[in-house]
N, C-alpha and C positions, 0 to 999 in steps of 0.2 A: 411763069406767072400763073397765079391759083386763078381757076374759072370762078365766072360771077357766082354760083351755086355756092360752092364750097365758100368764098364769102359772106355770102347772105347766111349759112348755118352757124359760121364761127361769129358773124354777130349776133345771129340771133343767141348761141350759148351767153354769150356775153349778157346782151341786154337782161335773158333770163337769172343769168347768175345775180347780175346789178340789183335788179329787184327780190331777188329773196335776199341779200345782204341788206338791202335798205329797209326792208320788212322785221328783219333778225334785232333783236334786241344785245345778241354778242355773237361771235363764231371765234373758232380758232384756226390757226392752217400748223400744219404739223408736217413733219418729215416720216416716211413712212418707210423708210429702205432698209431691209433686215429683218422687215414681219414676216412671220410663215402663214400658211394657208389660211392655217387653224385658228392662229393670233385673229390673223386680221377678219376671217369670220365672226368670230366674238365679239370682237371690237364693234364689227358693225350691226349686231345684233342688241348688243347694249346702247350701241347709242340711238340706233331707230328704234327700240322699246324707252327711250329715254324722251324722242322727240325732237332729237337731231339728226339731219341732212348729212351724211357722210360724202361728198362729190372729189374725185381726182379728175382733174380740170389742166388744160395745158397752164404752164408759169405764166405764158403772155395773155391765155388767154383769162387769167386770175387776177394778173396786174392790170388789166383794164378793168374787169368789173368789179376791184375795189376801187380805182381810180373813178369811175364814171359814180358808183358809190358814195366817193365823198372822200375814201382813204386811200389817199396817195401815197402816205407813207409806206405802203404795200408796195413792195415791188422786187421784180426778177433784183434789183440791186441790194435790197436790203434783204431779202427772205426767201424769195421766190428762187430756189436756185435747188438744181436734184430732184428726190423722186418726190411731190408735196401733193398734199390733198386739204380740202378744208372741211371743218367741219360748221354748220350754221344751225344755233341755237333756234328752237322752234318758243314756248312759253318759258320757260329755266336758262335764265343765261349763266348759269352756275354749273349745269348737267354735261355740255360738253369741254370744259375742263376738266372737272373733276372725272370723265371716265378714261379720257385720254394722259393726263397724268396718272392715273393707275396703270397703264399701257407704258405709257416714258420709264417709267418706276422698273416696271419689268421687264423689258426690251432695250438693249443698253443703245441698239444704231436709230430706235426710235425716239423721234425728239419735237418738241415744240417749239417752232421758230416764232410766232407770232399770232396774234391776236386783234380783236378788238370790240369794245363793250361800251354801250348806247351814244355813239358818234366819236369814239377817241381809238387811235391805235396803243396800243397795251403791247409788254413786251414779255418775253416767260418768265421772267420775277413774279410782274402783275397777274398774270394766269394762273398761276401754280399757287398764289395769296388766294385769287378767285378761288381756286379751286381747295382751299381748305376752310372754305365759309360756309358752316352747317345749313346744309338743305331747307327748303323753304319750311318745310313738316313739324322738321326740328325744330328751326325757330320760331313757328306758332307756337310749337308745344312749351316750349320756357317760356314766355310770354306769357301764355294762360297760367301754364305753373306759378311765377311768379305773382301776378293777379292774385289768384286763388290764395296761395299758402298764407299772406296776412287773414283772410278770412278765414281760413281753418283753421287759424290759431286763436283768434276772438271767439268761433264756436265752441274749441275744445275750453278755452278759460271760462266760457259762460256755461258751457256743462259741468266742467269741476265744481262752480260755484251752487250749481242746482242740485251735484251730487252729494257736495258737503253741507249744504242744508239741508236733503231730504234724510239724510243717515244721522245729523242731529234731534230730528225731528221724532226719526224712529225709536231712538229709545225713549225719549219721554214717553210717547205716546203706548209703548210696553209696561213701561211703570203704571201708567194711570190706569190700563186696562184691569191686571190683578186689585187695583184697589177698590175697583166699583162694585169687581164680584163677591 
């Protein structure tokens, strides 16, 4: 029988984890068994330059604080099962899919069992879709692009217009010069 102590920390992981999943706009949990030192260094250097929480957390004690979370569908029976770590989106709920599926891509025993994005459990279909929707940056920037280019096409027709009347204008105004002098 575990001492009260040891109790009172595995809750407290818990209720800690509870609340940064309930704070996380998305996370994902992933299978991590078959990374080498180096991988998984990388990994976790992109993804805390990225703004996610990288944590390997026990299964039980993962399946509770998605449960007390909200997502039960989390659990040692559906996902939770071997070596798992999760990872919890910080502002980008796009950033921890998309660096972990470049990791899955490259690491054939690395894999994503599951997810979930702003109160739904998601499954690695849905993750992997997430994770090929261009970055927030990208999508301002077509946006503005699109905006813009009808207007930069009005300007250039309205400059055409002002340059083909001022180059009309030019020669007459050559002719009339030789004839005053």
């Amino acid at each position: 029988m575990p001492s009260n102590t040891i109790l009172e920390k595995k809750q407290q992981i818990v209720s800690d984890l509870a609340e940064q999943i309930k704070a996380s706009p998305a996370g994902v949990i992933v299978n991590y068994q078959g990374i080498s030192v180096e991988n998984d260094t990388k990994l976790r250097k992109a993804l805390r330059e990225a703004g996610v929480q990288y944590k390997v957390v026990k299964n039980t004690l993962t399946a509770r604080a998605c449960a007390e979370a909200g997502y039960s569908d989390i659990s040692k029976d559906t996902c939770l099962n071997g070596m798992t770590a999760i990872a919890i989106a910080g502002n980008d709920p796009v950033a921890p899919a998309k660096i972990l599926k470049e990791y899955a891509k490259k690491i054939e025993t690395f894999s994503i069992l599951a997810g979930y994005l702003e109160g739904a459990v998601i499954d690695t279909a849905a993750i992997e879709a997430l994770a090929d929707i261009p970055s927030r940056e990208v999508m301002i920037a077509k946006i503005l692009g699109s905006i813009r280019s009808p207007l930069y096409k009005l300007a250039n027709v309205l400059q055409q217009i002002v340059d083909k009347d001022g180059k009309a204008d030019a020669p007459a105004a050559e002719e009339a010069a030789p004839a005053e002098a």
